[in-house]
DODOKE-508579 format. One record per residue (C-alpha): y, z negated, x; residue number from 0. Coordinates in steps of 0.1 Angstrom, whole numbers. Layout:
N
+-------+-------+-------+------+
:    yy :    zz :    xx : gudo :
+-------+-------+-------+------+
:     Y :     Z :     X :  NUM :
...
+-------+-------+-------+------+
This chain:
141
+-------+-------+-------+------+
:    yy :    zz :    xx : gudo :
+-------+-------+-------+------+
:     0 :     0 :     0 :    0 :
:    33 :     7 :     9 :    1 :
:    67 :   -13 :     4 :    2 :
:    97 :    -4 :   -13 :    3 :
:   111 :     3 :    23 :    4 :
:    80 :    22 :    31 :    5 :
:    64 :     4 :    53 :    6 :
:    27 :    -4 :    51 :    7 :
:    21 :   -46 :    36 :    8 :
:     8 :   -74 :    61 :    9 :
:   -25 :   -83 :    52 :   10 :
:   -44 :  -108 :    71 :   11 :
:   -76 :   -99 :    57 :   12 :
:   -72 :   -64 :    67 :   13 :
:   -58 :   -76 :   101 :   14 :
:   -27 :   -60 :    90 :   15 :
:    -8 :   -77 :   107 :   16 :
:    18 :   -58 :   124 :   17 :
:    19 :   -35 :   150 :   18 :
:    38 :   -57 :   173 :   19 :
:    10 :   -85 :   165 :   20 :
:   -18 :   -61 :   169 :   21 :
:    -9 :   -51 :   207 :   22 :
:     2 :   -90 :   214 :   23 :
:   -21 :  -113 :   235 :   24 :
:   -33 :  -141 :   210 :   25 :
:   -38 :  -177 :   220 :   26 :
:   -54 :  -205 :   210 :   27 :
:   -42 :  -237 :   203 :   28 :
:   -65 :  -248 :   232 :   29 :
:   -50 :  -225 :   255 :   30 :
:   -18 :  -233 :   247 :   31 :
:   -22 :  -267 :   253 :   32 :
:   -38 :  -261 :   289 :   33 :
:    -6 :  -239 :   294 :   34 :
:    21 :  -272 :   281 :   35 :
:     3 :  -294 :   304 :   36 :
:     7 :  -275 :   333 :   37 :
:    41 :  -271 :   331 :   38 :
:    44 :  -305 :   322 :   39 :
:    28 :  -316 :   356 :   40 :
:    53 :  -291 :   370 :   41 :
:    84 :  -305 :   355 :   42 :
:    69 :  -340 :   368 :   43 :
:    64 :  -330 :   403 :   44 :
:   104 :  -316 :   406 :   45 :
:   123 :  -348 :   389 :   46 :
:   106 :  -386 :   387 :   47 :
:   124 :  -383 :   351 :   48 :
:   101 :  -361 :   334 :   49 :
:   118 :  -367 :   303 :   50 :
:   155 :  -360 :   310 :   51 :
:   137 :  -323 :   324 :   52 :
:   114 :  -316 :   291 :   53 :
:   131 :  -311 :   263 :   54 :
:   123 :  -326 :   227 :   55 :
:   106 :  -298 :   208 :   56 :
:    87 :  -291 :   244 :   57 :
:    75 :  -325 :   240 :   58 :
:    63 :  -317 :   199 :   59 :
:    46 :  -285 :   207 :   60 :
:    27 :  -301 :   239 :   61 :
:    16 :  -325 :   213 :   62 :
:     9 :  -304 :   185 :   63 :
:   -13 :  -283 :   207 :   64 :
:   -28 :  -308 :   223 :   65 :
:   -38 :  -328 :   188 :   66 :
:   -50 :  -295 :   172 :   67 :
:   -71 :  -281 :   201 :   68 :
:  -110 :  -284 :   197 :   69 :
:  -112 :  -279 :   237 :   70 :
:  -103 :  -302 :   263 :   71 :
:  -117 :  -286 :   293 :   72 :
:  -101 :  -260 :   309 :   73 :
:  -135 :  -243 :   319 :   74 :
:  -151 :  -248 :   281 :   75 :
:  -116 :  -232 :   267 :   76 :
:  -124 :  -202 :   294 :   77 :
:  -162 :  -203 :   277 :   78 :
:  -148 :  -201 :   245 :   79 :
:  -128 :  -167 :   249 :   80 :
:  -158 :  -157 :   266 :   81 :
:  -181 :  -158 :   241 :   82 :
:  -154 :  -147 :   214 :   83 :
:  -141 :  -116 :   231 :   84 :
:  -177 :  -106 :   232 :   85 :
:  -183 :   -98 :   198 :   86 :
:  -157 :   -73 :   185 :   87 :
:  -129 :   -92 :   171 :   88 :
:   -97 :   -87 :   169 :   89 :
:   -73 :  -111 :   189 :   90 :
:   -60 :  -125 :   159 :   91 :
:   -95 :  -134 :   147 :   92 :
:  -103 :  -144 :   181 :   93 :
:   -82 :  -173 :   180 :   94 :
:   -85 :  -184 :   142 :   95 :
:  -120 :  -185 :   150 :   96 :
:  -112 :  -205 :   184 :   97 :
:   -89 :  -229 :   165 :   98 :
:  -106 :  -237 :   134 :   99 :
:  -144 :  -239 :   144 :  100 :
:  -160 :  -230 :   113 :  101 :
:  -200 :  -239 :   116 :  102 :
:  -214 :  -211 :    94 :  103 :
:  -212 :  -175 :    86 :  104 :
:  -203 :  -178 :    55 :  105 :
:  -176 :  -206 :    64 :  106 :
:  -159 :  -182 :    93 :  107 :
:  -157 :  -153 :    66 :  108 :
:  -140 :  -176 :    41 :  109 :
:  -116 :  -185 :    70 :  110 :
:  -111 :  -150 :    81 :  111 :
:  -114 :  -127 :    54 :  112 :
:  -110 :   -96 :    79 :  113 :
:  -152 :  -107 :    90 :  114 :
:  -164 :   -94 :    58 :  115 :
:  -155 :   -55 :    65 :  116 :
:  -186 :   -38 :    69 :  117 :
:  -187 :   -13 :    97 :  118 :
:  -178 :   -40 :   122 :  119 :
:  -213 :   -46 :   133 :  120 :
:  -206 :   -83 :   126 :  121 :
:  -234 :   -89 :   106 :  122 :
:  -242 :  -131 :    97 :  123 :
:  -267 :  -132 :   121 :  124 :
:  -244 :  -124 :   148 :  125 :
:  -216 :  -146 :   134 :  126 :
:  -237 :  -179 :   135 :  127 :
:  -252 :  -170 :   171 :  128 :
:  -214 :  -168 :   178 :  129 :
:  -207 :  -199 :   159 :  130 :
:  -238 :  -214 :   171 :  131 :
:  -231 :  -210 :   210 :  132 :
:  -193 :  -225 :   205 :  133 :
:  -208 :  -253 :   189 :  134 :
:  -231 :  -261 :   217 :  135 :
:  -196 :  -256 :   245 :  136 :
:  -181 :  -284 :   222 :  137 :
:  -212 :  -308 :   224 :  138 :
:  -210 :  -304 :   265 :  139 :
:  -174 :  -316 :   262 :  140 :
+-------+-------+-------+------+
């Protein structure tokens, strides 16, 4: 469908999402947090008054990231992209999929509505094995 300006409607189901999103490097929450934290150490390092260098929403977004991330480890959070980019989806899915850890199939398509296009060779077989193998990354956590 088009809009009244002519442009083509977002749809996250589709992974209509943009063109600018659709060449854009995605991240997950994880990742992001691994990224804060270094430069947090950074900031550290240069002034003994960390907080007078970082500023306020710096400090939120560290935190939000931090709380919201299923991975702690940088080396599970590398696992987990890993096993993700491996199986045909699309960076957006990649990192809903990395930041909500669905346990199921049927869970992950309900999350990410885009899953369910046949044609994908993402079949519910594949999608647990997925789902199974991050699940075992966050029991070595």
């Amino acid at each position: 469908m088009a809009s009244a300006s002519g442009e083509a409607e977002e749809n996250a189901a589709e992974v209509k999402i943009g063109e600018e999103f659709l060449k854009a490097k995605c991240l997950m929450n994880a990742e992001v947090a691994l990224i804060l934290e270094k430069k947090y150490d950074q900031l550290q390092q240069v002034s003994e008054d960390a907080s007078c260098q970082v500023s306020q929403v710096f400090e939120r977004s560290l935190q939000y990231a931090t709380q919201s991330s299923r991975y702690k480890n940088p080396g599970a959070v590398k696992q987990v992209r890993d096993v993700l980019s491996r199986n045909s989806l699309s960076e957006f899915e990649l990192c809903l999929i990395g930041n909500l850890c669905p346990d199921t199939a049927e869970e992950a398509k309900a999350m990410v509505p885009s899953l369910k296009h046949k044609g994908r060779g993402l079949h519910d077989e594949k999608i647990d094995i997925m789902l199974s193998n991050l699940a075992s990354i966050r029991k070595l956590e």
